[in-house]
N, C-alpha and C positions, 0 to 999 in steps of 0.2 A: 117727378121722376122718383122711381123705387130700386134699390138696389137689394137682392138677397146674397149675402153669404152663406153658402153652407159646406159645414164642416161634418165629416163623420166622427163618430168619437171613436178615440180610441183604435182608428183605422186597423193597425196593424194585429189588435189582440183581435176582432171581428173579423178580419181575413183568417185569422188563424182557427177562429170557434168552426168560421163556415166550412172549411176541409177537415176539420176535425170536432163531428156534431159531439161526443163524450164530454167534451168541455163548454157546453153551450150552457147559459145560465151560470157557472160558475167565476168568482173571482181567477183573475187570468190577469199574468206581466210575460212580455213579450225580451226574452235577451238576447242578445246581440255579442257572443265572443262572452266577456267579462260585466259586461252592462247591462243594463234593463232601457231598452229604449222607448217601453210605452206598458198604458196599467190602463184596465177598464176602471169603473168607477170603485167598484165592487175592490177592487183592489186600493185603492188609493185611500177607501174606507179602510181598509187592515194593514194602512200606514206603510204602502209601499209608494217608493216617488220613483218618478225617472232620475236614472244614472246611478239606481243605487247596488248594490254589490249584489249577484243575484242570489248568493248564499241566502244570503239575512233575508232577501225577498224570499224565497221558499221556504224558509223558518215562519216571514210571518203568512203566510198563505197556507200551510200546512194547517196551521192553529183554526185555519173557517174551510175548510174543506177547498181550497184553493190551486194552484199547479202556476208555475212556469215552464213556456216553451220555447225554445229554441228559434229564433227568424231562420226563414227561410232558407236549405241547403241545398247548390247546386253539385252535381256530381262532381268529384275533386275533395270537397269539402269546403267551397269557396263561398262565401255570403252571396246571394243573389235577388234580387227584388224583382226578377220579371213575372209574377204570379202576382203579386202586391201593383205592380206596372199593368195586368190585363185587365185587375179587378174596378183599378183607378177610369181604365180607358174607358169600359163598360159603363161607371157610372157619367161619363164626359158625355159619352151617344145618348142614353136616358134623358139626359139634360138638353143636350142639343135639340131631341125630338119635343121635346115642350112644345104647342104651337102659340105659348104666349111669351114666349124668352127671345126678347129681340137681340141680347146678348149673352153667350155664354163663354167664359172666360176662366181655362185652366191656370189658379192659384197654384198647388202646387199637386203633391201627388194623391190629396184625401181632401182638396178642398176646391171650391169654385164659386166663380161670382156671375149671376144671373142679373139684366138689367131688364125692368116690365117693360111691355108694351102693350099700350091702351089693347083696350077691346070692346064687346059690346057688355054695357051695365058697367065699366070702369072708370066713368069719365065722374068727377071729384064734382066738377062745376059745368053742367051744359052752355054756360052763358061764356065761359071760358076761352078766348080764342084756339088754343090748341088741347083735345082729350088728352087726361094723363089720367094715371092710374090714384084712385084712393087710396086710403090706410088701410078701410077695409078689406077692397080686392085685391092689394097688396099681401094679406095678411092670408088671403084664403088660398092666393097662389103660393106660399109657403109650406102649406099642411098641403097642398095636393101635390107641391115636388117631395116635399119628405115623406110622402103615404107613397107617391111613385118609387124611390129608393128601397123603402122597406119591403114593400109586397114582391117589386123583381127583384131584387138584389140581398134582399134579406138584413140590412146594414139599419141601423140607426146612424142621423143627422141631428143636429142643431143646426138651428137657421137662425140667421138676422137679418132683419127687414127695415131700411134707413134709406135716407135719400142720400147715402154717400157712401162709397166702399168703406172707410175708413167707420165709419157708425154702424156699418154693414156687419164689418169682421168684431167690432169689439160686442155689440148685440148679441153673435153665436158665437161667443166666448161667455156672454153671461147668461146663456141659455143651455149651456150643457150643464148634466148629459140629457139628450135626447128631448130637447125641447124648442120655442119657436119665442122669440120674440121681439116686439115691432117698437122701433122708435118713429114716434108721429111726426113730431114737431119739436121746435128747439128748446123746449119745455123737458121732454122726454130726454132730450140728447144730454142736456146740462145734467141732467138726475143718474144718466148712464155713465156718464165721467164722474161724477160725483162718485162711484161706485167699484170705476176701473183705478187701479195699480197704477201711478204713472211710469214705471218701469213695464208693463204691458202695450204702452204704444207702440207698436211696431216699428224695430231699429231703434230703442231707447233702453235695453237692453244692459248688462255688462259694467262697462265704466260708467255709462249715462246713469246706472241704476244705484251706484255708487256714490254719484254725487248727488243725487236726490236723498238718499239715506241720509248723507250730510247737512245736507242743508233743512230736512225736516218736511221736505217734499214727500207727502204718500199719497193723496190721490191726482187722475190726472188735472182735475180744476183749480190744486194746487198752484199751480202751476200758472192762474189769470193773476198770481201777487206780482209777476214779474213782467216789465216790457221786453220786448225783440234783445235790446242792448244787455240787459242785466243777464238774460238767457245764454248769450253768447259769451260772457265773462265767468259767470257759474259756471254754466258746462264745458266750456270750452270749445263752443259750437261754433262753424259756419255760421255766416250771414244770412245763407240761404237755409240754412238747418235750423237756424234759430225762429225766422221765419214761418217756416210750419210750423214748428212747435206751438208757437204762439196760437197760430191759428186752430192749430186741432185741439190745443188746451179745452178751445170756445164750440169743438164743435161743426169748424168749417175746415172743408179739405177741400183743396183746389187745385191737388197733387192730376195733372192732365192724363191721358191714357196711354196704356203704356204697350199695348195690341203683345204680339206671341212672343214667348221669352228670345234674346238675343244669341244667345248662348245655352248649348246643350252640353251638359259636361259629368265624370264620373271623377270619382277621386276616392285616393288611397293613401291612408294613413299608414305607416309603418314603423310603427313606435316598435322597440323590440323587448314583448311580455309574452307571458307565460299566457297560453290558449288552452283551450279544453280540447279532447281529443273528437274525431267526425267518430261516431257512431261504427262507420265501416271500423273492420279491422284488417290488420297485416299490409296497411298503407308505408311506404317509407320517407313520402313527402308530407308536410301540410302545406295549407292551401295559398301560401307563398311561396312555397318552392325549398323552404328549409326543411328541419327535422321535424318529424310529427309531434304536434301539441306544444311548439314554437314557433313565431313569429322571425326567424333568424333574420339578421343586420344585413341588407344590401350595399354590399361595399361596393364603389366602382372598379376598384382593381384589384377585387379577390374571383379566386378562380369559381367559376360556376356563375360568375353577371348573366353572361349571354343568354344562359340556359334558364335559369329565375327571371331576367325580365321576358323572355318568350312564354314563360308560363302565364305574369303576371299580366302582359299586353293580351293574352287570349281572355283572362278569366274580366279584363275591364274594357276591353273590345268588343268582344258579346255584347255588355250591359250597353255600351255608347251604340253600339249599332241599331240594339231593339229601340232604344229610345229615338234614334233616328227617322226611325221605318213607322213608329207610333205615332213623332211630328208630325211625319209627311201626310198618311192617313187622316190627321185632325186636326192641319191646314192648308189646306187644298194642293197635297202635293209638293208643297217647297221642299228645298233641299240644299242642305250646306254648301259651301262652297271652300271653306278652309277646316283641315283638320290639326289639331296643334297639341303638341304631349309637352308637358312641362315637369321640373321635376324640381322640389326643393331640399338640398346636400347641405351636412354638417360636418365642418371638416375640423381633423382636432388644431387647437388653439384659433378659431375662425367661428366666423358668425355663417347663420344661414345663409346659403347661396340660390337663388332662386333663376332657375334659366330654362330655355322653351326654343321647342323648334315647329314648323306650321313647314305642311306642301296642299298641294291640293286636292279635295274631296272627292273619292272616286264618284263618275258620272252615276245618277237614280234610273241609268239602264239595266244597270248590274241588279238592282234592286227585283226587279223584274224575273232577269234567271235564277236568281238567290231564290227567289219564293217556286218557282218551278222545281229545282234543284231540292227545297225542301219538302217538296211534295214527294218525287222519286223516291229521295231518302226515306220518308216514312211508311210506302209504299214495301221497300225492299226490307225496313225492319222488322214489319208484321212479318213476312214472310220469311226471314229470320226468325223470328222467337214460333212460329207454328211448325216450323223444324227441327227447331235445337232448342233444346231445355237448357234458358240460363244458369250456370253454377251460380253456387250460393255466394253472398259475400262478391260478387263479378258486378262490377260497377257499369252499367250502359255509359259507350261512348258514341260520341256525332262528329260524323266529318265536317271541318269546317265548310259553311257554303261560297261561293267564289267571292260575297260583296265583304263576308266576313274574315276572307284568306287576305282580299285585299289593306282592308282597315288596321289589320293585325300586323301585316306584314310591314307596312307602312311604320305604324304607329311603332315599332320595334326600331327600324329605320333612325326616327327621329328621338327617340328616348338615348339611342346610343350620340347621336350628333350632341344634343344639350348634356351626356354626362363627361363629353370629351373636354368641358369647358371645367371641369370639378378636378382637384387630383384625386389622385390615383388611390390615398385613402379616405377620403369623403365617403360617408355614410347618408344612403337615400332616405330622409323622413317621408317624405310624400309626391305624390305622383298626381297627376288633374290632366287627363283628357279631354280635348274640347272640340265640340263640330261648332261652326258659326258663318257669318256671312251668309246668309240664307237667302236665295233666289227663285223666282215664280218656279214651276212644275217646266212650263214651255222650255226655257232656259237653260235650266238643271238636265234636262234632257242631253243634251250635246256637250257640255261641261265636262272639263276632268277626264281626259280620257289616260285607261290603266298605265299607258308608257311613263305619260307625263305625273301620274300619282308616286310611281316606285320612283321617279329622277331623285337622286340622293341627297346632296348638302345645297342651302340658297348659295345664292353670292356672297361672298363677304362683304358689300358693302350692304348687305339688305339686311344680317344678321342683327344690328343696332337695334333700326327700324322694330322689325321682328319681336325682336325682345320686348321694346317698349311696349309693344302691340299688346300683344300676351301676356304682358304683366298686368295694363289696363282693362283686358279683360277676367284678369284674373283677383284684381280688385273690384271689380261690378258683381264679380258671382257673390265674393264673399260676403260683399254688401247685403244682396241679396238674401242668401242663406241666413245673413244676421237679424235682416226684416223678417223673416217666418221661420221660427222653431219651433211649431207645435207642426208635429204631422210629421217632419223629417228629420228622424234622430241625429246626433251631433257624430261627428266622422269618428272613426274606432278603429283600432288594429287592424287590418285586412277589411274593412267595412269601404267596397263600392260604394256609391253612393252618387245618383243621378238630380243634377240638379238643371230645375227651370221654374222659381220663386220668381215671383213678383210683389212690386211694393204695394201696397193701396194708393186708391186713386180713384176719381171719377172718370165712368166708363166712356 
């Protein structure tokens, strides 16, 4: 068995070359608010990293004839990823239509894992009880999915070719940029650890990367001086964490499969700094709802909450919705069943408060008129703009469509129940919307209908429940996010941000 990883590089600067060809060939960093969340190579040569100030990035990019641009701005002035979310989907169907990809498996929003399936001239050993794929045809089905990505899509990949995800993903980690390369045998794999960071295993990250500093640990075969037990007292690890560890040190990943993400969620930071101002002008809000080119403090008992989180539940509504609709599309149909807004408050002399309210997911009939409703709508805009000439600086608006009046309206519902739990001066740091509980298409059908979506507060005694619920999921996201940080920048002031990570594993 063969597993490909393939990652594009640089996703986000390459979304951005392709809409705007003037910067094609050039070094290019991609910023986000105050940050730099991504640098093609070309840039990372003129010594720009991510996260770094994007001043000093444009000082050093200015010096090789370089530029940074701005991610994505929806109308409002709101960060938005759904243009970066079609270009992701587009490469999923490419992939899907392979007819030699018996599995295709969305990693996260710029990466995916392919598992081969025999074919003719692939079989390793004919004397073999069951065809499996060579090193060889293994290696040639890699150059014809990354020559399919470039020629339609225009994007460079790195690919990795391994009998295991986890050999998968660190292969096209050591074949960017824009390269392909194949671990054969456990020969190979021992040489490619030899070579990776043990602070690059996936979820080893942070504190773990801390205490390998310490202890004198840099590669990941470092890591064969220690048993299960010593692993667990170093690092401070689970039994079960130390476990893999052990294992992937050598090579072997036996992490089982983990099929479509569990959870679909968007989240907002709201740290309160200083922003740069939208482009537009004579705006009186930014794109939280405070003063323009500020981030202003959500307080829950200052006046203007209601109005600030109705702005901020449409501008993170939207993003959970598409993400929904893109699911349902590229798994046959399912569709949530619980939708859950949680919110984490800082109240003075207190520690964070972290609390969450869930009703249920408007039925994927609505989904249906939504796309009808969006047709009309655009329908009636041509015909607007072929009669009226937009004024200058007049920002295009959209009426909300019914599945996104619904989720919004909701999602406000329950933001105000969990901040009723906070006093009255708590200060909101962050926000995480979640769809989850995902059921067949058949099911989802009759599910959730609109009365039962807007019904207001659970029972009191289900609130416990509840909580515990969404806090566990809301430790599995983090988890996750923690396992892949290449491809999806780290959450930022007003930074939406739609998550559905997955760990490595055997497919």
């Amino acid at each position: 068995m063969f597993v490909l990883h393939m990652d594009v590089d640089a996703f986000f600067v390459q979304a951005e070359q392709l809409k705007h060809p003037s910067i094609q060939g050039k070094a290019v960093a991609v910023q986000q608010h105050q940050d730099i969340i991504a640098a093609n190579h070309a840039a990372k040569c003129a010594g720009v990293t991510k996260h770094m100030a994007p001043a000093e990035a444009r000082r050093l990019l200015k010096a090789v004839g370089g530029t940074v641009v701005h991610v994505h701005l929806a109308p409002g002035g709101r960060v938005s990823y759904q243009p970066y979310r079609e270009l992701s989907a587009r490469m999923m169907r490419l992939l899907r239509a392979l007819p030699w990809a018996a599995v295709v498996e969305k990693a996260s929003i710029d990466e995916a894992y392919l598992l081969l399936q025999p074919g003719p001239g692939a079989a390793a050993d004919a004397d073999e009880e069951e065809e499996s794929v060579s090193p060889q045809a293994a290696l040639q089905r890699a150059h014809e999915a990354k020559a399919a990505v470039q020629q339609q899509l225009g994007m460079c990949v790195s690919v990795g070719v391994a009998p295991s995800r986890l050999l998968a993903k660190l292969a096209s980690a050591a074949a960017k940029p824009d390269g392909v390369r194949l671990v054969a045998d456990q020969q190979a794999a021992l040489h490619l650890l030899s070579q990776t960071p043990a602070h690059k295993l996936p979820g080893y990250g942070g504190k773990a990367a801390e205490a390998f500093e310490r202890h004198g640990i840099a590669a990941a075969t470092d890591l064969q001086r220690y048993s299960q037990h010593q692993l667990e007292q170093l690092l401070g690890l689970k039994p079960a964490a130390a476990a893999q560890l052990a294992q992937w040190c050598r090579g072997v990943d036996t992490t089982p499969e983990r099929g479509p993400p569990k959870t679909l969620s968007v989240q907002m930071s709201l740290t309160p700094q200083l922003l740069p101002m939208h482009p537009s002008q004579g705006r009186t809000v930014s794109a939280s709802g405070g003063p323009p080119g500020v981030l202003e403090p959500l307080v829950v008992g200052k006046p203007g909450f209601r109005r600030r989180v109705r702005q901020l539940m449409e501008a993170m509504g939207l993003d959970l919705v598409q993400r929904v609709l893109e699911d349902s599309a590229e798994e046959g149909g399912r569709w949530p069943r619980t939708l859950t807004a949680s919110l984490r408050a800082f109240g003075a002399g207190r520690d964070h408060t972290f609390t969450s309210r869930s009703a249920a997911f408007p039925a994927n009939s609505l989904a249906q008129q939504h796309a009808r409703q969006r047709v009309q709508q655009a329908q009636q805009a041509q015909q607007v703009q072929q009669q009226q000439q937009q004024q200058p600086g007049q920002e295009a608006t959209q009426q909300l469509g019914l599945l996104e009046e619904a989720v919004v309206c909701g999602l406000e519902a329950l933001i105000h129940q969990a901040a009723s739990a906070c006093p009255a001066t708590a200060t909101v740091v962050e926000l995480r919307l979640t769809a989850t509980s995902f059921q067949a298409a058949a099911a989802a059908t009759a599910a959730a209908p609109i009365t039962r979506f807007f019904a207001a507060a659970q029972p009191a005694h289900q609130e416990q429940q509840q909580q515990q619920e969404s806090q566990q999921q809301q430790q599995e996201s983090e988890q996750e996010q923690q396992e892949e940080n290449e491809g999806q920048p780290a959450g930022q002031p007003g930074h939406a941000e739609a998550s559905s990570q997955q760990a490595p594993g055997n497919l």
